[in-house]
RODO-630700 format. One record per residue (C-alpha): residue number from 1; residue in three letters; x, z, y. Coordinates in pm, whole numbers, plus 32768, in hexadecimal, padded with zeros to 4 digits. Each point is the difference from the previous one (the first is absolute). Layout:
N
[NUM; ALA; [X; Z; Y]]
...
***
This chain:
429
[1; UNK; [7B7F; 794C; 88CA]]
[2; UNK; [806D; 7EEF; 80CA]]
[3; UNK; [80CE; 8011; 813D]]
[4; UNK; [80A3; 8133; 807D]]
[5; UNK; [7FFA; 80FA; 7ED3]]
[6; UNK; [7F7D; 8180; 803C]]
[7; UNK; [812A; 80F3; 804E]]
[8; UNK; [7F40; 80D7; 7F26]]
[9; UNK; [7FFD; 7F01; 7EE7]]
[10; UNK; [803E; 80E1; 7ED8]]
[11; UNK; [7EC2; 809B; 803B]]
[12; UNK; [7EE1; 7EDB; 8027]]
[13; UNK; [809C; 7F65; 7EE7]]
[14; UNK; [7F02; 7FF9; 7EA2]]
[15; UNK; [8052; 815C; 7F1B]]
[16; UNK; [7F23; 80B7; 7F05]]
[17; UNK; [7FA8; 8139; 8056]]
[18; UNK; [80B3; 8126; 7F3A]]
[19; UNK; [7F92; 813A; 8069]]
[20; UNK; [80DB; 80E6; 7F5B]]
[21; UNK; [7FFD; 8110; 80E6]]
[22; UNK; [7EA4; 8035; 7FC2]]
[23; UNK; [804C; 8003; 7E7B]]
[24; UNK; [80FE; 8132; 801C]]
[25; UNK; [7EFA; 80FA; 8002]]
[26; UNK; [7F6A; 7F58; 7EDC]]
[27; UNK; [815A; 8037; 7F13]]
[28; UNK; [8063; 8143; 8094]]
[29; UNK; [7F07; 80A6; 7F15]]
[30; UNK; [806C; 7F1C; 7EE7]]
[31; UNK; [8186; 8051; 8043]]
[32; UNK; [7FD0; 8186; 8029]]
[33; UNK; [7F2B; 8002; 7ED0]]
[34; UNK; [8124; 7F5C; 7F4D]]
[35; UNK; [80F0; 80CA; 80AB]]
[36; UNK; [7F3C; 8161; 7F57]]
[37; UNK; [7F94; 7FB3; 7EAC]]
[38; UNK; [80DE; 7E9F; 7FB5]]
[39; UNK; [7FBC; 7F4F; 7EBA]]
[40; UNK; [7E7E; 807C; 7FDB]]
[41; UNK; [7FBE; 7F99; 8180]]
[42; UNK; [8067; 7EC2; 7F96]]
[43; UNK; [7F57; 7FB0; 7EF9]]
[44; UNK; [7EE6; 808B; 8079]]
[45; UNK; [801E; 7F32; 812B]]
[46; UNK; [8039; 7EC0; 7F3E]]
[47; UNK; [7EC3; 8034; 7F3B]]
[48; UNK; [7F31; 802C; 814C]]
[49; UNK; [808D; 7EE0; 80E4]]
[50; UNK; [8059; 7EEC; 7EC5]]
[51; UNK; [7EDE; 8076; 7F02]]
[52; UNK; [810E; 8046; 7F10]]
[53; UNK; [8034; 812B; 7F0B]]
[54; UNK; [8173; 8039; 7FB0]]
[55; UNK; [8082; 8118; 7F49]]
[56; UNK; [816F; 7FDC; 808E]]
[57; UNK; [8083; 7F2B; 80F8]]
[58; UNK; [814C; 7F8D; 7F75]]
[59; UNK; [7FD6; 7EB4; 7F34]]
[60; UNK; [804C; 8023; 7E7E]]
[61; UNK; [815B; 7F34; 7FA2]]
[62; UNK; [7F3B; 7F6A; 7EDF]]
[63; UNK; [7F3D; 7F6B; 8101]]
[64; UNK; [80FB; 7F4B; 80AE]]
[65; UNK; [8075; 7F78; 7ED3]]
[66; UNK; [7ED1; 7F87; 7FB2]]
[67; UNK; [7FD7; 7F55; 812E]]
[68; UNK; [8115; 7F48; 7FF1]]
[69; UNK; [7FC8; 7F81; 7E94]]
[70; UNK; [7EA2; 7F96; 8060]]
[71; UNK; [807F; 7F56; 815D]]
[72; UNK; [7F92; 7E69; 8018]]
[73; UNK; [8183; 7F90; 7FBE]]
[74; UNK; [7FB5; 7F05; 810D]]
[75; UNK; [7FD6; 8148; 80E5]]
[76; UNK; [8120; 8073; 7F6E]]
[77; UNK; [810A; 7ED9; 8036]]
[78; UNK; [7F55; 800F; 818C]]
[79; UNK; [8041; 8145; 8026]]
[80; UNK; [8150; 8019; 7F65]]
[81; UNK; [8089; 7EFA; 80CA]]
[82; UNK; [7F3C; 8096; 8147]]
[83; UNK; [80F3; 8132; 7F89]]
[84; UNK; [8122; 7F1A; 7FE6]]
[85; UNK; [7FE8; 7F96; 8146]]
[86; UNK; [7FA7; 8117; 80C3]]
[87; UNK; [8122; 80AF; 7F51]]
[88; UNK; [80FA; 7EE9; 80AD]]
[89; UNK; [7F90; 803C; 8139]]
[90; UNK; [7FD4; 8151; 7FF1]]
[91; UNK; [8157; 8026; 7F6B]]
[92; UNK; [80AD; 7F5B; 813F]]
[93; UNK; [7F7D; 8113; 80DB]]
[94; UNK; [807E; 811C; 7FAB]]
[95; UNK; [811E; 8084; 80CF]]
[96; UNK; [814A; 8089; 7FBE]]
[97; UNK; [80AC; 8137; 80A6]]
[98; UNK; [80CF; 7FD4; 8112]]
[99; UNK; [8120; 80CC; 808C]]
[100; UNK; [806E; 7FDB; 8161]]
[101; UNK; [8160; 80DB; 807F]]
[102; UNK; [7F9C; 804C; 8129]]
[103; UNK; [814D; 80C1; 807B]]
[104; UNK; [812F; 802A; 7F14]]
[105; UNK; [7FA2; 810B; 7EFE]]
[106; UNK; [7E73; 7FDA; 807C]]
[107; UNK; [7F28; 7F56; 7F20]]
[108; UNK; [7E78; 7FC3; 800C]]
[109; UNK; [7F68; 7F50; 7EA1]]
[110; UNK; [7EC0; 7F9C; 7FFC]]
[111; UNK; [7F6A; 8013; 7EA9]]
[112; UNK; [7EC0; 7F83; 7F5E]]
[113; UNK; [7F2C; 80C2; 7F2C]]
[114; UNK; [7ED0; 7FC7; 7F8A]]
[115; UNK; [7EF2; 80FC; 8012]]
[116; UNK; [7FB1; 8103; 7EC5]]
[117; UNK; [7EB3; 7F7C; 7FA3]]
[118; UNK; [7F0B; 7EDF; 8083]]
[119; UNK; [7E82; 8010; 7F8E]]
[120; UNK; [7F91; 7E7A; 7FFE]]
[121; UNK; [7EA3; 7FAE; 803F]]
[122; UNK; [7F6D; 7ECF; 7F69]]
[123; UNK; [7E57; 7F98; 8088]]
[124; UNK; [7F2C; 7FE0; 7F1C]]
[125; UNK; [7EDF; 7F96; 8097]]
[126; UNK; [7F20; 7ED2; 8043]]
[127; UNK; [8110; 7F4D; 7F34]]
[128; UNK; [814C; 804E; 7F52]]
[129; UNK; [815E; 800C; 8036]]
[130; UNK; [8102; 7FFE; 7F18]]
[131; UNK; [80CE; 7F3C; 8109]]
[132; UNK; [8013; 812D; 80C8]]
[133; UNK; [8095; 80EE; 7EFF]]
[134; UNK; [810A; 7ED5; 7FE3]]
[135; UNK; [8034; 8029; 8177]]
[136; UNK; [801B; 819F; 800B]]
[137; UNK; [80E6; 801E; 7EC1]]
[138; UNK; [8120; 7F15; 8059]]
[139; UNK; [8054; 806D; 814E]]
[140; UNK; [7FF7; 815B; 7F7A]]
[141; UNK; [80D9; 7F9D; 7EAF]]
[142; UNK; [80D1; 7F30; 80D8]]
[143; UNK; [8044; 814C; 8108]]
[144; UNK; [8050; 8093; 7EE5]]
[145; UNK; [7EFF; 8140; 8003]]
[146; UNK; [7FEE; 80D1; 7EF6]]
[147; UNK; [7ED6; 804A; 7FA0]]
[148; UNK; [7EAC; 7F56; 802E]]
[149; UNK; [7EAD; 7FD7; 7FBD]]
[150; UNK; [7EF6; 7EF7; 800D]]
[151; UNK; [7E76; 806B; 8064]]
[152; UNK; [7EB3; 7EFE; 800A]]
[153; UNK; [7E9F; 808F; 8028]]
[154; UNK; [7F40; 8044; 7E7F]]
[155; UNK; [7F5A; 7F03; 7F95]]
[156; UNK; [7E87; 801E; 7F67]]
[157; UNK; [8030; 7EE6; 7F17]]
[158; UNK; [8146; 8057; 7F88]]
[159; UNK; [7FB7; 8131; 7F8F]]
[160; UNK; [8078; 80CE; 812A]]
[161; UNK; [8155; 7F51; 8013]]
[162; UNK; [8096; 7EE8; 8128]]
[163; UNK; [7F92; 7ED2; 7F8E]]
[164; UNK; [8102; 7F87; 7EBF]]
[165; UNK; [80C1; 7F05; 80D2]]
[166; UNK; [8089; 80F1; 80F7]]
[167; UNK; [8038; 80CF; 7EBB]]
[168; UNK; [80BB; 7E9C; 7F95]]
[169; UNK; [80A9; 7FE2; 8110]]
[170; UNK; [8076; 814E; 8006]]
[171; UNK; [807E; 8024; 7E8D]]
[172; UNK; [80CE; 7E97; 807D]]
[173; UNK; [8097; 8082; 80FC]]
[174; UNK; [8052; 8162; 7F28]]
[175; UNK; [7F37; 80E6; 80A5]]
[176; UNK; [7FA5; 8134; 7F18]]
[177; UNK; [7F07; 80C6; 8124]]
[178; UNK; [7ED4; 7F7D; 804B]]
[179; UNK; [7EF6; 80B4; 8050]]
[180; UNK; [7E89; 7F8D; 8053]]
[181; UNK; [7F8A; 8080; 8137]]
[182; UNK; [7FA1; 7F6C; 813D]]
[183; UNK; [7FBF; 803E; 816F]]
[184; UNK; [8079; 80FF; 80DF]]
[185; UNK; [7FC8; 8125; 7EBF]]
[186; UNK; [8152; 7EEE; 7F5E]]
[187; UNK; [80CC; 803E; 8147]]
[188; UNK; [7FB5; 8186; 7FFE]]
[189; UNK; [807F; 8012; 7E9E]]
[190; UNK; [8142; 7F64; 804D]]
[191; UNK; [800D; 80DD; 8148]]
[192; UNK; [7FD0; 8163; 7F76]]
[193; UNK; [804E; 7F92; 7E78]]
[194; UNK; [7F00; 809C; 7F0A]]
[195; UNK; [8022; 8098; 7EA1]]
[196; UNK; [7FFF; 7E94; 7F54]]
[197; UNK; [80E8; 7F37; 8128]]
[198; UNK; [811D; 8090; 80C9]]
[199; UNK; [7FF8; 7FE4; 819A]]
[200; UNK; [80D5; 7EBE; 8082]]
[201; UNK; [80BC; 7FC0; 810D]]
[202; UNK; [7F35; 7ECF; 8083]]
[203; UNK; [7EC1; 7F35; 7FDE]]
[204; UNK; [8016; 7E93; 7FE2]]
[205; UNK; [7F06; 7EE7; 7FF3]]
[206; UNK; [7EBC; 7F6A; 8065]]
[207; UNK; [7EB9; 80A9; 7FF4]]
[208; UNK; [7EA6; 8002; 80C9]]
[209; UNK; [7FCB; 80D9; 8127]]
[210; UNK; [7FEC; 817D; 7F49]]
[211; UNK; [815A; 7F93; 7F83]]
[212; UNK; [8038; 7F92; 815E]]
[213; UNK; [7F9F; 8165; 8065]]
[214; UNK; [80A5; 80B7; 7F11]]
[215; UNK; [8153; 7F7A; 804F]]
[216; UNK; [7FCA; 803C; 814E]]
[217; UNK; [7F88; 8155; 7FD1]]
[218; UNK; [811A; 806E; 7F08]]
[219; UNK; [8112; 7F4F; 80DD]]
[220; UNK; [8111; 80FC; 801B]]
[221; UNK; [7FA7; 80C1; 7EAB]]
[222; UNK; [805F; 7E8D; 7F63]]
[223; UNK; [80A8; 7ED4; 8068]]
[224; UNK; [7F42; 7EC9; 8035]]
[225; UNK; [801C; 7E97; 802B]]
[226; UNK; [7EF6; 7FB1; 8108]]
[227; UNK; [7E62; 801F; 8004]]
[228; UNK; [7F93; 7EAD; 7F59]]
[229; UNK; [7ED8; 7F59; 80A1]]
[230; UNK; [7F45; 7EEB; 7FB7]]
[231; UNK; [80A8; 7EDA; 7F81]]
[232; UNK; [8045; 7F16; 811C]]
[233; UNK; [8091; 7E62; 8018]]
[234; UNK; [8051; 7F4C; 814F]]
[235; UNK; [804D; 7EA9; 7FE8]]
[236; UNK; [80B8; 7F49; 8131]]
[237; UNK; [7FB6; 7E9D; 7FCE]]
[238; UNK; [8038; 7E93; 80CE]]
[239; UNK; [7F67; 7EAA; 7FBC]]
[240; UNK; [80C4; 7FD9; 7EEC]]
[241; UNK; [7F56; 80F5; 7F3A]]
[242; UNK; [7F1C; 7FAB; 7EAA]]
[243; UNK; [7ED6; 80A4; 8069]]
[244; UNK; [7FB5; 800D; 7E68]]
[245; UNK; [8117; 80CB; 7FFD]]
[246; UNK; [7FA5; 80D7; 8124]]
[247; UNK; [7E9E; 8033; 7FAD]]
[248; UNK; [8098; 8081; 7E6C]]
[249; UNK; [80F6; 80C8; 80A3]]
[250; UNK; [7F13; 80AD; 80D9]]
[251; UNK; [7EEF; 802D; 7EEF]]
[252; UNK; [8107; 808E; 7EF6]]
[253; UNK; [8055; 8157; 80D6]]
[254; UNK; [7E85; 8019; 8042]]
[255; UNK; [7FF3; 7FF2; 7E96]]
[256; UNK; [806C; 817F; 8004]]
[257; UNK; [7EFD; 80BF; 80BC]]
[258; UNK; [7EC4; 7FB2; 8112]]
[259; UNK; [80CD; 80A9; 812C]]
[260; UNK; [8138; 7F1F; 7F6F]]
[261; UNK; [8077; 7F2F; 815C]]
[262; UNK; [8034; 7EAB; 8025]]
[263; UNK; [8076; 7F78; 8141]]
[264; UNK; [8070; 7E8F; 804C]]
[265; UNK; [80D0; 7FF2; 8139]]
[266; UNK; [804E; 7E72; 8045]]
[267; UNK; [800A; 7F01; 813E]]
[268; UNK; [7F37; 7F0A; 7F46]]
[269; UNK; [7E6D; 7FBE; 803B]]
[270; UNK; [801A; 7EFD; 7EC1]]
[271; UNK; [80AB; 80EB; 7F45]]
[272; UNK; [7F0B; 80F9; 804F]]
[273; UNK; [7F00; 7F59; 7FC7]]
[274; UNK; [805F; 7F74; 7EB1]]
[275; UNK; [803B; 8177; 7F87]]
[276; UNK; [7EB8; 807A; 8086]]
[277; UNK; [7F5C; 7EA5; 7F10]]
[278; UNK; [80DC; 803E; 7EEC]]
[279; UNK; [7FB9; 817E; 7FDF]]
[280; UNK; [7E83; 7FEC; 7F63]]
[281; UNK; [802C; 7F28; 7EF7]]
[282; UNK; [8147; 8098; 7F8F]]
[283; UNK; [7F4F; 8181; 8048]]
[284; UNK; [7EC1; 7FA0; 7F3C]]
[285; UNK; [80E1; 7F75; 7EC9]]
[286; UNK; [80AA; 816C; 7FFC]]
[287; UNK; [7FA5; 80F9; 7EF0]]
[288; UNK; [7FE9; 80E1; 8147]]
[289; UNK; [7F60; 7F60; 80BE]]
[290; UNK; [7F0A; 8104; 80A7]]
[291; UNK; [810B; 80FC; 8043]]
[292; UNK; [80FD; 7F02; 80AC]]
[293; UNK; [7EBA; 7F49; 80C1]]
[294; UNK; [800C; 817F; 8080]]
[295; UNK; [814F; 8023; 805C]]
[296; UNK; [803A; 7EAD; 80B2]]
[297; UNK; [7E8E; 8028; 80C6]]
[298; UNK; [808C; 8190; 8081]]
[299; UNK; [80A1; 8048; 815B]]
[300; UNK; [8153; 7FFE; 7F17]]
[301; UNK; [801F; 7E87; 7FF0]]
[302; UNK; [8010; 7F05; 80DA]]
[303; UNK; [807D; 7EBC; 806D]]
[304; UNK; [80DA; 8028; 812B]]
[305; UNK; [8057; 7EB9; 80C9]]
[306; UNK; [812B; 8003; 80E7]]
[307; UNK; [8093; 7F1C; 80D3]]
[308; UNK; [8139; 7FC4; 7F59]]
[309; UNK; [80DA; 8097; 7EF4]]
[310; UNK; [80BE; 80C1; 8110]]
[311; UNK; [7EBF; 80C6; 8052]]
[312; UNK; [7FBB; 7FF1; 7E7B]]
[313; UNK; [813D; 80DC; 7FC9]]
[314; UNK; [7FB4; 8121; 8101]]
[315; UNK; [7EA0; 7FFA; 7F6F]]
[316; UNK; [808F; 8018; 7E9B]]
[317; UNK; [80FB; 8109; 8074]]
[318; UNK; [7EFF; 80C3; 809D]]
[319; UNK; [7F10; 7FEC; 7EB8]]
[320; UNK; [8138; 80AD; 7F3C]]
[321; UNK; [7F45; 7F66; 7ED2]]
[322; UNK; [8044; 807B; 7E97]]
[323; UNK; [802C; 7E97; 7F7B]]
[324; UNK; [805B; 7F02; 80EF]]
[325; UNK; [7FF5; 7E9C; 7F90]]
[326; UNK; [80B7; 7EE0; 80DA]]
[327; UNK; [7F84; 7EC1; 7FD7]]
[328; UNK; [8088; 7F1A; 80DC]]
[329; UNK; [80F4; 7EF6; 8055]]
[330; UNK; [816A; 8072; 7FE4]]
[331; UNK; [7F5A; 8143; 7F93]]
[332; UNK; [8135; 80B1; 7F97]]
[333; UNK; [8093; 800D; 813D]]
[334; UNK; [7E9A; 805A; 80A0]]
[335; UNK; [800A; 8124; 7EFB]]
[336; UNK; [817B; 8065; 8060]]
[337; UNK; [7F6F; 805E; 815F]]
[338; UNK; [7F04; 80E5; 7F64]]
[339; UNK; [803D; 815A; 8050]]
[340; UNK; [7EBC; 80E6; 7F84]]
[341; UNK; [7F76; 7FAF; 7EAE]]
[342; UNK; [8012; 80B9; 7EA8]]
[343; UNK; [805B; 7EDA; 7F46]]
[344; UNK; [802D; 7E85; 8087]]
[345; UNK; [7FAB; 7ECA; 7F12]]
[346; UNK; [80A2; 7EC1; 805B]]
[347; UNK; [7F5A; 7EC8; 800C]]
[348; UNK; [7ED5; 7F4B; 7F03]]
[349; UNK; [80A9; 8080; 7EB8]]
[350; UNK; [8048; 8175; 8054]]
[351; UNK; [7EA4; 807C; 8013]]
[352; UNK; [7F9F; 819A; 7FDC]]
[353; UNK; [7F81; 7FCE; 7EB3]]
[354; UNK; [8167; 7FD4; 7F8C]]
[355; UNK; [80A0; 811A; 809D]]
[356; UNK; [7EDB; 80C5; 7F66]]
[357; UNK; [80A6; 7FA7; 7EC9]]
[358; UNK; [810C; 7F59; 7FD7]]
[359; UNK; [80BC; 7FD3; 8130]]
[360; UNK; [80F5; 812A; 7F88]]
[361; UNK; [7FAD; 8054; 8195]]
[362; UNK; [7F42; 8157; 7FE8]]
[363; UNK; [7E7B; 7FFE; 804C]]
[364; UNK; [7FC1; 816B; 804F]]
[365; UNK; [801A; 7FC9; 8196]]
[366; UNK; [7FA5; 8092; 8148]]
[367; UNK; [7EA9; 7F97; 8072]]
[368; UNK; [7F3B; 8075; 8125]]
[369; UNK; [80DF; 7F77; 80CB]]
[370; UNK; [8131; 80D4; 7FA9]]
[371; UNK; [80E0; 7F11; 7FB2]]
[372; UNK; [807A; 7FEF; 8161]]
[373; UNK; [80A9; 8150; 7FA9]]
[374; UNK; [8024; 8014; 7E86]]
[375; UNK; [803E; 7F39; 7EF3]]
[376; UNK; [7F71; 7FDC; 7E99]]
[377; UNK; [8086; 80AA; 7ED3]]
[378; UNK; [8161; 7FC3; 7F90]]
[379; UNK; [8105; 80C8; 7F4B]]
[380; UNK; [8063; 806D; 8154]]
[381; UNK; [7E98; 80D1; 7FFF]]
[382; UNK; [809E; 80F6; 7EF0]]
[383; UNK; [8155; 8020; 8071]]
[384; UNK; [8073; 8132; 8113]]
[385; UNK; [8145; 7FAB; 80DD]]
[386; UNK; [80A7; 8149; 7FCE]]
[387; UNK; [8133; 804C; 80E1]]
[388; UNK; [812D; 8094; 7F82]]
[389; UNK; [80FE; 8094; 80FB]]
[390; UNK; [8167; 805D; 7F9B]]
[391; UNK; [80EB; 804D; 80F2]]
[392; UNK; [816F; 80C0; 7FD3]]
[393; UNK; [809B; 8134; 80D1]]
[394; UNK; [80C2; 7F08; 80E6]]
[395; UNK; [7ED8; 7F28; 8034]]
[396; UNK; [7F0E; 8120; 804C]]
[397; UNK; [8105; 806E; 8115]]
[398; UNK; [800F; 7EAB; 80B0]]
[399; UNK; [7E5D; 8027; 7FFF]]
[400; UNK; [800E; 8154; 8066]]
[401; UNK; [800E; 8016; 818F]]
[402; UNK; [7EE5; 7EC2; 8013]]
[403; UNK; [7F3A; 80E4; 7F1F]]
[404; UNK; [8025; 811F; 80C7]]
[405; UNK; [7FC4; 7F5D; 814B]]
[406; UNK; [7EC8; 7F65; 7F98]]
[407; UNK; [7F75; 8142; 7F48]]
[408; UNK; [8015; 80AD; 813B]]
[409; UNK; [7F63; 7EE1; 80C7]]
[410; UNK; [7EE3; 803E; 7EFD]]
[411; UNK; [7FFB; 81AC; 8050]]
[412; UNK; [8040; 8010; 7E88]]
[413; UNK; [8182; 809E; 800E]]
[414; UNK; [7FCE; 8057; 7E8C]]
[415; UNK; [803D; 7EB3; 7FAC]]
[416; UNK; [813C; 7FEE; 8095]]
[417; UNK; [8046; 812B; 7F79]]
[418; UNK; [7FAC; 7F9F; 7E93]]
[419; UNK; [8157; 7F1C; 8044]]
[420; UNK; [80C2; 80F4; 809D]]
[421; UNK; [7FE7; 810B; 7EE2]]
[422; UNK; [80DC; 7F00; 7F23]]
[423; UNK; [8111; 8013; 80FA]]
[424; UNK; [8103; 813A; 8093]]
[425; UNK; [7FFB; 7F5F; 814E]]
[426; UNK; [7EE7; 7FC9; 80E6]]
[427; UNK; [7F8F; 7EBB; 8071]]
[428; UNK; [804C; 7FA0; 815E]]
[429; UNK; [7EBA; 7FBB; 80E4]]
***
């Protein structure tokens, strides 16, 4: 991609293909069947898409209990101090009601509130995540929402429950309702509620591409936070660059899934070069090693060389990446000119892996490309700016005759008149 760059360079730039239009009519059957006949559908659902038999879906307390008891304590102290720190940063963001006097007597406050009831969705999948139910509960806790509830697909092993260290993780983090269903049948149940779990307010969390197409199907019947893709790292590097470090960073997101994306952007041929050498030896020593060789060899990934960093940054901007990784020299200052990424990691010793855990940043983030119009999940993602408008007689009256003049403007003279009824005189046009 050297010399002039594309004016459409958003779109020949390396993405996995995510089809989730095509997957709608798939879950619309799922969600309706949900919808009529609730807790049965879903179990019924979860025995034909996971191979699991359940006889309810909400997780027994004993169960989370257990987990927790049985929990690795090395597991344990990571994930309680993954909680610690996601709960300071977390903590910082939430906002605090603000009251403006607009006119003597006029008043508008803007209040926070967080919504009713979130439903948070945890993968459970090719591999596990306990880190993600870390990520879902504190913003929520933090916003303060009332009630919520935790779901991860069955598990055949397990008995028909989420594998025990999302249980673990849950019981750490206090959660009571956890239920074990997956896929778009999970985001139905929290839609329409069934006889075993009430409806929520909003869906949460990470899933494949039938929870993709579930959220967007149900958009508008719940809230959402966005339509996770596959998992996605850019890397904008320079000469500077450890192309050990490079090649692991790129390998660990492929880690997650075959259509996982890895893209290196960088001005550097050596550099380049000394990822592309690095990346077999380090890929075959992986316990994944077939399913990342997959990933890095799709249309996904890709090594992206650039004439200088200055190109590198409107290629990187135009990639929106999920995880975006700076790696080069003064590289905080490179990263402060960043303006479309989920998440940005700073230099050789701020790589993904720890804002995956331990960052206290949040890793459930827009992929796809999103990120040049939304941002990941925060406490922000559960809270509703609700306006609150008090104004007295006298302030009313000095509104009046501007309300009046532009009701009219807008043919709707009821409006005006709405102000007028609180008054014995008439408002002068």
């Amino acid at each position: 991609m050297r010399g002039s760059l594309p004016p459409d360079l958003r779109d020949v730039l390396p993405r996995a293909e995510l089809d989730v239009e095509a997957a709608l009519e798939k879950v619309r059957p799922i969600c309706e069947d949900v919808r009529h006949r609730g807790a049965a559908a879903v179990r019924e659902l979860t025995a034909r898409f996971d191979g699991v038999e359940i006889s309810t879906t909400r997780v027994p307390a004993e169960a989370i209990v257990t987990a927790l008891d049985e929990l690795d304590p090395k597991v344990r102290a990571a994930l309680e101090e993954s909680i610690r720190r996601a709960r300071l940063v977390h903590r910082d963001q939430r906002r605090a009601d603000v009251t403006t006097q607009v006119v003597p007597g006029g008043t508008v406050t803007e209040r926070w509130v967080p919504v009713d009831r979130v439903g948070l969705y945890v993968p459970g999948g090719r591999a596990v995540y306990p880190s993600s139910v870390v990520m879902n509960v504190v913003p929520a806790q933090e916003a303060g929402v009332p009630s919520l509830a935790v779901t991860s697909p069955a598990q055949r092993e397990f008995g028909g429950l989420p594998h025990p260290s999302i249980l673990a993780a849950c019981a750490l983090l206090g959660v009571e309702e956890v239920y074990s269903v997956g896929g778009a049948q999970a985001v139905a149940m929290f839609a329409y509620g069934t006889e075993e779990c009430p409806p929520a307010t909003m869906v949460t969390g990470p899933g494949n591409i039938w929870v993709a197409a579930a959220k967007r199907l149900l958009k508008g019947r719940i809230g959402i936070d966005s339509e996770a893709g596959p998992t996605e790292i850019a890397i904008l590097a320079d000469a500077t660059a450890d192309p050990v470090h490079v090649a692991a960073d790129l390998i660990s997101q492929a880690e997650h899934d075959v259509i996982a994306a890895a893209v290196l952007v960088t001005d550097s041929e050596e550099l380049a070069e000394g990822v592309e050498k690095e990346l077999p030896a380090q890929v075959a020593a992986t316990r994944h090693s077939e399913r990342i060789a997959e990933a890095l060899a799709g249309r996904q990934s890709a090594i992206v060389l650039v004439d200088d960093l200055e190109a590198g940054l409107k290629v990187v901007d135009a990639y929106a990446a999920e995880h975006l990784e700076i790696q080069t020299a003064d590289a905080a200052a490179v990263a402060a000119r960043v303006r479309n990424a989920g998440a940005v990691f700073v230099g050789p010793y701020a790589p993904v892996s720890l804002g995956d855990y331990l960052a206290g940043s949040n890793h459930v983030l827009p992929t796809g490309g999103c990120a040049c119009h939304s941002g990941g999940l925060s406490v922000q993602t559960f809270l509703r700016g609700v306006h609150v408008v008090d104004y007295s007689r006298e302030a009313l009256a000095e509104a009046a005759a501007h309300v009046t003049v532009l009701a009219d403007a807008e043919d709707l003279p009821a409006h005006g008149a709405a102000v007028r009824a609180r008054f014995d005189w008439q408002v002068p046009s």
